[in-house]
C-alpha positions in Angstrom: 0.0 0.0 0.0 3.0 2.7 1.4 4.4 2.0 -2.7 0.8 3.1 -4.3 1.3 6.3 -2.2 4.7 6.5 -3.5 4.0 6.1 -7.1 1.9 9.6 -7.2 3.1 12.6 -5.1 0.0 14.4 -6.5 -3.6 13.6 -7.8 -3.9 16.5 -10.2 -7.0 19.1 -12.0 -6.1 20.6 -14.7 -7.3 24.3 -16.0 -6.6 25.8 -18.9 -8.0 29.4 -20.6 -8.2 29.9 -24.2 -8.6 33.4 -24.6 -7.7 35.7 -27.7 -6.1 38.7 -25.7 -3.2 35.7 -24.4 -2.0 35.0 -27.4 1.2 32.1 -26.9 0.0 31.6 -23.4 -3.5 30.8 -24.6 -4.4 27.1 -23.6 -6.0 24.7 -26.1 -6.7 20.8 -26.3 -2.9 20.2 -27.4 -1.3 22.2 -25.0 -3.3 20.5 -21.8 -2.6 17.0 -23.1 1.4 18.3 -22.9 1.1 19.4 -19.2 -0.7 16.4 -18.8 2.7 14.5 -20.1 4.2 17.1 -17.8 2.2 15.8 -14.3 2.9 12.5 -15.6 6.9 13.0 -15.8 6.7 15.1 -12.4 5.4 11.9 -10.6 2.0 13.1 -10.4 -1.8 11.4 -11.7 -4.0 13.5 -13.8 -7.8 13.4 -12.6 -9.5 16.2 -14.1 -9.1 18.6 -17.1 -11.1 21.6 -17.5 -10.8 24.1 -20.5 -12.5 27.9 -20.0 -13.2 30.0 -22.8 -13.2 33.9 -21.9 -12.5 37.1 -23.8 -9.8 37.8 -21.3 -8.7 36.6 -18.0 -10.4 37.7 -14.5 -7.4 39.9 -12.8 -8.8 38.3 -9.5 -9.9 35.0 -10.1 -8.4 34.3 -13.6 -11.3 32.3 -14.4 -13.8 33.6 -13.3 -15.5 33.0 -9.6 -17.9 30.3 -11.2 -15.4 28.5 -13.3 -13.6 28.5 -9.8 -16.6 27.0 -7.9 -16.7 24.3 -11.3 -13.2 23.4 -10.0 -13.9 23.3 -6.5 -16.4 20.8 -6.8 -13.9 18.7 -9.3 -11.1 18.9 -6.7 -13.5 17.4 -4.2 -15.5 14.6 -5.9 -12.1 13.2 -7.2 -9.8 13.6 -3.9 -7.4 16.2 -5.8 -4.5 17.5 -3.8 -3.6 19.9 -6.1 -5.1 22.4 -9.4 -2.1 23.0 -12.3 -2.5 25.7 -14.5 -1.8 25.5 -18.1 -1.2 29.7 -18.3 1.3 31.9 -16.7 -1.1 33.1 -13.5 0.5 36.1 -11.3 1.5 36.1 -7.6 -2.0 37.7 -6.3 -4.2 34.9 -8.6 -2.3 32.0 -7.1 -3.0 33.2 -3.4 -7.0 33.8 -4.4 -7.2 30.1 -6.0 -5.3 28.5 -3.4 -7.8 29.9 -1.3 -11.4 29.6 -2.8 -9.8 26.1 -4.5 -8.7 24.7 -0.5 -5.5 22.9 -2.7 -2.1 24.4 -3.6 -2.5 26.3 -7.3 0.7 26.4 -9.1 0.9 27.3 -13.1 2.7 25.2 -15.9 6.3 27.2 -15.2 6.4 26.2 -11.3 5.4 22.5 -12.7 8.2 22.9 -15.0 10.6 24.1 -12.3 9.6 21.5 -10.1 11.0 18.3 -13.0 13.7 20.4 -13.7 14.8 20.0 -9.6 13.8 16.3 -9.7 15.8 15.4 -12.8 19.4 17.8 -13.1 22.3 15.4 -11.8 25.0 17.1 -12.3 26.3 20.3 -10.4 26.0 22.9 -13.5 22.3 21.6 -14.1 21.5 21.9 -10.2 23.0 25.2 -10.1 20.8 26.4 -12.7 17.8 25.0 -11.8 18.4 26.4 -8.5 18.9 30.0 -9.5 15.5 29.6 -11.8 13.7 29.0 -8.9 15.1 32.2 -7.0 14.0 33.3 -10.1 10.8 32.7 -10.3 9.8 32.8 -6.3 11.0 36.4 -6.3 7.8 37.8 -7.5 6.0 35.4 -5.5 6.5 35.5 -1.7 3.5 37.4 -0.8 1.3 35.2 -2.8 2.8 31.8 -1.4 3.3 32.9 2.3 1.1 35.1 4.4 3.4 35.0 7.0 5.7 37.4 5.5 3.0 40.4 5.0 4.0 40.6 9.0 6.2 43.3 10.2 9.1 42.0 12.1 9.1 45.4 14.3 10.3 46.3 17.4 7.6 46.6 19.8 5.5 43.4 18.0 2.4 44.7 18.9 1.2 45.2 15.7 1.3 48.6 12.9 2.0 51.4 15.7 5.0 51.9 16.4 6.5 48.7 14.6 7.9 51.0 11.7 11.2 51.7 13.5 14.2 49.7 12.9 13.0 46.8 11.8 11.9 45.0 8.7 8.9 43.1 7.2 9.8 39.7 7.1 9.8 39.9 3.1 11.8 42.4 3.2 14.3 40.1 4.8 13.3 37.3 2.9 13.5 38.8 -0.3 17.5 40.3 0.4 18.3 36.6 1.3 17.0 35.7 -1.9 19.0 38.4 -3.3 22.1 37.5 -2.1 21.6 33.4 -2.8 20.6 34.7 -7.0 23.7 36.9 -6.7 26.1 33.8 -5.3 24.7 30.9 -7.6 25.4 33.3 -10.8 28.7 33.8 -9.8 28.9 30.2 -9.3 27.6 29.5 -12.7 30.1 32.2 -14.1 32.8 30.0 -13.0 31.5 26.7 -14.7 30.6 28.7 -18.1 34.9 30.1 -17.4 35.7 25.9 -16.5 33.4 25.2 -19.9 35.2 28.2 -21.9 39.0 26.7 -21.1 37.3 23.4 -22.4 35.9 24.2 -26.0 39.0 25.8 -26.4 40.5 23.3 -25.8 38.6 21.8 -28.7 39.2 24.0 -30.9 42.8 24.4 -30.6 42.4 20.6 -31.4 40.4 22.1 -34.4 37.5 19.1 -33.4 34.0 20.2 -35.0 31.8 20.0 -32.5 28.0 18.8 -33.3 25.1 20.1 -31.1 21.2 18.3 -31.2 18.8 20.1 -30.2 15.1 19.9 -30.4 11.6 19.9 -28.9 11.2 17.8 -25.5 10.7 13.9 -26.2 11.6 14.3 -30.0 14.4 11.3 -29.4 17.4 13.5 -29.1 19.3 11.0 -26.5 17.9 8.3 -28.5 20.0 9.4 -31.6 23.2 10.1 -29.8 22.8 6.6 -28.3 22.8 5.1 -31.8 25.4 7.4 -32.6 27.7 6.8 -30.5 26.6 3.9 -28.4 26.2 6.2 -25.4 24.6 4.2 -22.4 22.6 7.6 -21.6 18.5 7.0 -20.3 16.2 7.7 -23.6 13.0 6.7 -22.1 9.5 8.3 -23.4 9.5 11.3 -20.7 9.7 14.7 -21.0 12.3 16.5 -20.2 14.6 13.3 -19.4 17.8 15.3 -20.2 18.7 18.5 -18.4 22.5 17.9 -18.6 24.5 18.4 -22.0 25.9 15.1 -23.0 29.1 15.1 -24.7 30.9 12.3 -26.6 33.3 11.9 -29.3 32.1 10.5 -32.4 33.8 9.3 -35.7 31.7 10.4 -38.5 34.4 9.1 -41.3 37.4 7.9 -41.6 38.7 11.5 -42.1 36.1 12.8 -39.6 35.7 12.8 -35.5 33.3 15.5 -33.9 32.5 16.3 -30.8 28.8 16.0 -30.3 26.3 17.0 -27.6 23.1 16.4 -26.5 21.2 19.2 -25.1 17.7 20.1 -22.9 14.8 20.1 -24.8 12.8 22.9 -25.4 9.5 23.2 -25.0 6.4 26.0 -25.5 6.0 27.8 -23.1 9.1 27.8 -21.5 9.3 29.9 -18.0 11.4 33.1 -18.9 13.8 32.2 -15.9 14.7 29.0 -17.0 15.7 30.2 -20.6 17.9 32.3 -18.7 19.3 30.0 -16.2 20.0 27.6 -19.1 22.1 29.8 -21.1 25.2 28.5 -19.5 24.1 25.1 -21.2 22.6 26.3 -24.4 25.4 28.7 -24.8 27.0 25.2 -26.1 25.3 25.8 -29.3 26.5 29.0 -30.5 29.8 27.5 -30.9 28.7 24.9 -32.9 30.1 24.3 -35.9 26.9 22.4 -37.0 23.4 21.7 -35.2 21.0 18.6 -35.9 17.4 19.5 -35.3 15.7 17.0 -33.9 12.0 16.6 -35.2 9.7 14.2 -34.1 7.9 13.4 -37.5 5.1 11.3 -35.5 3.5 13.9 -33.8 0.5 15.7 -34.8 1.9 19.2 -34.1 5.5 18.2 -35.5 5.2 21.6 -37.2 4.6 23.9 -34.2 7.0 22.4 -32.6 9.9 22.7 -35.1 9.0 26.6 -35.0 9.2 26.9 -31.6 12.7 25.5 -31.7 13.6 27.7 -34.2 12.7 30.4 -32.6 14.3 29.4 -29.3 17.8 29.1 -31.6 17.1 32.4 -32.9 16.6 34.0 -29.3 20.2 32.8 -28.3 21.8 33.6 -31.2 22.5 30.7 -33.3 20.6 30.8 -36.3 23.6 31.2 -38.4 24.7 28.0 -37.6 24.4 25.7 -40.4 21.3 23.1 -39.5 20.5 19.5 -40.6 16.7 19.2 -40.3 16.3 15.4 -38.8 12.8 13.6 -38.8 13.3 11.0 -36.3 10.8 8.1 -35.5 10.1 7.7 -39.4 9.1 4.1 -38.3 6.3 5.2 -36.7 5.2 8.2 -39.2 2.4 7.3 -41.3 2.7 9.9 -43.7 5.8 10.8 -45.7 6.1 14.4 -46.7 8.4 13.8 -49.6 12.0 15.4 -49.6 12.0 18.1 -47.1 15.2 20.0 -48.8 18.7 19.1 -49.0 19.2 19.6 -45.5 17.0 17.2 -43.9 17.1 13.5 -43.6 14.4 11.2 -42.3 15.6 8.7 -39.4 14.5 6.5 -37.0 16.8 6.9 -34.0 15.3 3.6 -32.5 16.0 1.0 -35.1 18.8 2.5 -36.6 17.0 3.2 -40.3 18.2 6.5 -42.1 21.4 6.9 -39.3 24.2 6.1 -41.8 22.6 8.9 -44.3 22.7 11.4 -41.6 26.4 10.9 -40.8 27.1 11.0 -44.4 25.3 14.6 -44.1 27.2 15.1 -41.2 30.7 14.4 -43.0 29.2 16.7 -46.4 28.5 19.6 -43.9 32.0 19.4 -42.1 34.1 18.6 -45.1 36.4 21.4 -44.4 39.0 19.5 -47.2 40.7 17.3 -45.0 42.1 13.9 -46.9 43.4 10.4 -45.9 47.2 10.4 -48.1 49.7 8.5 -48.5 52.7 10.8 -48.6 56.2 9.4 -50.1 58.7 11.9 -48.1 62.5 11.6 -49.1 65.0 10.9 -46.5 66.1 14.7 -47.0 62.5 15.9 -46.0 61.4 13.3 -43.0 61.7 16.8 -41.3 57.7 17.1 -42.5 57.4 13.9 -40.2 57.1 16.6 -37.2 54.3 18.8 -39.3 52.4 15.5 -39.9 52.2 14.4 -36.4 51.3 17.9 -34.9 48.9 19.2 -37.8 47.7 15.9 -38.3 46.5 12.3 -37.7 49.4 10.1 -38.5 48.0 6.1 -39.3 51.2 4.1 -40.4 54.9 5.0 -41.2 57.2 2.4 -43.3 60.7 3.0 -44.2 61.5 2.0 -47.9 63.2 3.7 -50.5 61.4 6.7 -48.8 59.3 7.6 -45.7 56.2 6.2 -46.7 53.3 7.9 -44.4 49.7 7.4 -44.8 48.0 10.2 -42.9 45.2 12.7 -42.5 45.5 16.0 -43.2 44.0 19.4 -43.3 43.9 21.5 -46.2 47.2 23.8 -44.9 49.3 20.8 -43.9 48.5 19.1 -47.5 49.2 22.7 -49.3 53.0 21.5 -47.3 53.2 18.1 -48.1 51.4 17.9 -52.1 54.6 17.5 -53.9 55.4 14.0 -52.3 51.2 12.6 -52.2 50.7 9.9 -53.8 48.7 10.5 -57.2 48.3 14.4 -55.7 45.3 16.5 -57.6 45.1 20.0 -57.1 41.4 20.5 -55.6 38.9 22.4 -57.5 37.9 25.6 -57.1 34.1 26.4 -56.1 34.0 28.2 -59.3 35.6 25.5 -61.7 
């Protein structure tokens, strides 16, 4: 019986508003069946879903006092412990429906926040999920704590004379705040300066690196597992990764990247965390190239692959050259025909399509770079040093020369052309 109890932490009503004057936050069938995907991942159980239609929101109530009573009664009759909003509600409307409701009202972003804290593992994503929550709890404290309308004065007797030195508990509550924000950016400034000292690391290296991204639950760990044979959990949940994942993959024979998986983005997603996230996202505008994960199965594939692109565009890397990738082809009914040169159909899962997408991959990256065998004379084994620093040296035999069969960059073969083997000067774009 105590695992039942276990298994749900909450048995939650849903309420949405549709309304014309909320525009992206507006709630519709689609968008209530994802935060139901959302109480699912967060642990919880789903047991009622209502859907308001209003010209505009109540600035008390949001949905009106009788909508409210409509959810009351729901609440009750199916034992709920707790109402989820589908729309951004403010500090003042979450006090007033935690009260008329008699369960705790939280919106999609503090449901959000919440699986965010349950799933980051490692310290950047804790970090960052942390700060969010600062974030977002700033703006909230009067609405989630009565306590702290109380003045912390010095005679405690109430208003008169209690305005002398001290402070209303949210005053105090909110400088703490303060200073914890202030200490876990500096904290994340150090990881983004730890990160920095990495990728150039990588570059130095002159390693591509590969960044998929994508909406939540489009397969994205899936397709780095069959990439790379990374043991990382791709299970149908959302928001199952919230750490970037980074592996080494050999694309070709002539081609390793570094690639990494990212968080997955979502509609609606809280303003904080897009901000506490930069630290991992920032991973993508130094990408040399970014897959972009679509699920082709879903209904709403299309929304979804503009609200990713909009997300890349909002942190600056939509000049990033893009591979469009339809994953879970084997479970797409409908084939829209070639969707441009840029885009390959896949399925992550069984492995159909993958070996098309690296040969994209290697296209994409081609920056010239050749496997040659080189026949140095003994007078120039000198280059020997060039090859092994510039390049990636496979075999050396010593015959009537130094025969070497390496790969090379375009400047390190411009050295080395006059001793490779059956050497043809690459064409120009314009020949």
């Amino acid at each position: 019986m105590e695992q039942s109890t276990e298994k749900k932490r909450d048995y939650a009503v849903l309420v949405g508003l549709r309304s014309p004057v909320l525009h992206d936050d507006s709630a519709d069938e689609e968008s209530l069946a994802e935060l139901a995907a959302l109480v699912d991942t967060a642990g919880g159980q789903v047991v009622g879903t209502i859907l308001q239609g209003r010209d505009k929101p109540d600035p008390h109530s949001f949905i009106g006092e009788g909508k409210v009573e409509e959810v009351k009664r729901m609440v009750d009759e199916e034992s709920a412990t707790m109402v989820i909003f589908d729309n951004e509600l403010s500090p003042s409307q979450i006090r007033v429906l935690t009260e008329l409701t008699g369960v705790q009202v939280i919106d999609r972003s503090g449901l959000i926040l919440d699986i965010f804290a349950q799933r980051a593992r490692t310290r950047e994503g804790c970090l960052q999920v942390e700060l969010a929550q600062y974030q977002y709890l700033l703006p909230r404290l009067i609405g989630m704590w009565t306590h702290l309308e109380r003045q912390a004065g010095t005679s405690g007797k109430g208003p008169i004379g209690s305005k002398g030195p001290g402070e209303t508990q949210l005053e105090t509550d909110r400088r703490h705040i303060h200073r914890k924000i202030d200490k876990l950016k500096a904290e994340l400034e150090e990881v983004r300066r730890v990160r920095n000292t990495q990728r150039q690391r990588r570059m130095k290296n002159e390693i591509p690196v590969v960044a998929i991204v994508g909406y939540t639950n489009a397969g994205k760990s899936t397709l780095l597992n069959a990439l790379t044979g990374a043991a990382i959990p791709a299970n149908d949940r959302l928001f199952d990764t919230l750490d970037t994942t980074t592996r080494l993959l050999t694309v070709s024979d002539t081609l390793d990247v570094v690639i990494s998986d990212t968080v997955g983005f979502i509609r609606k997603l809280p303003h904080q965390l897009v901000e506490a996230f930069k630290a991992t996202l920032e991973e993508l505008e130094y990408a040399d190239l970014l897959l972009h994960v679509i699920d082709a199965s879903h209904p709403q594939w299309q929304i979804q692959q503009r609200i990713v692109d909009e997300l890349i565009a909002e942190l600056g890397a939509e000049h990033i050259p893009c591979i469009r990738v339809y994953n879970k082809s084997d479970l797409a009914f409908t084939e829209e025909g070639k969707r441009g040169e840029n885009a390959v159909s896949i399925s992550a899962r069984t492995g159909e399509g993958v070996t098309a997408l690296l040969a994209m991959i290697d296209r994409k990256l081609d920056k010239g770079t050749r496997r040659v065998t080189i026949h140095l004379p003994y007078d120039r084994v000198g280059l020997l040093d060039s090859l092994y620093r510039d390049g990636k040296v496979e075999r050396v035999t010593y015959n009537d020369t130094v025969d070497v069969v390496a790969v090379c960059p375009p400047r390190l073969l411009g050295q080395v052309k006059d001793y490779v083997e059956g050497w043809q000067r690459p064409k120009e774009d314009w020949e």
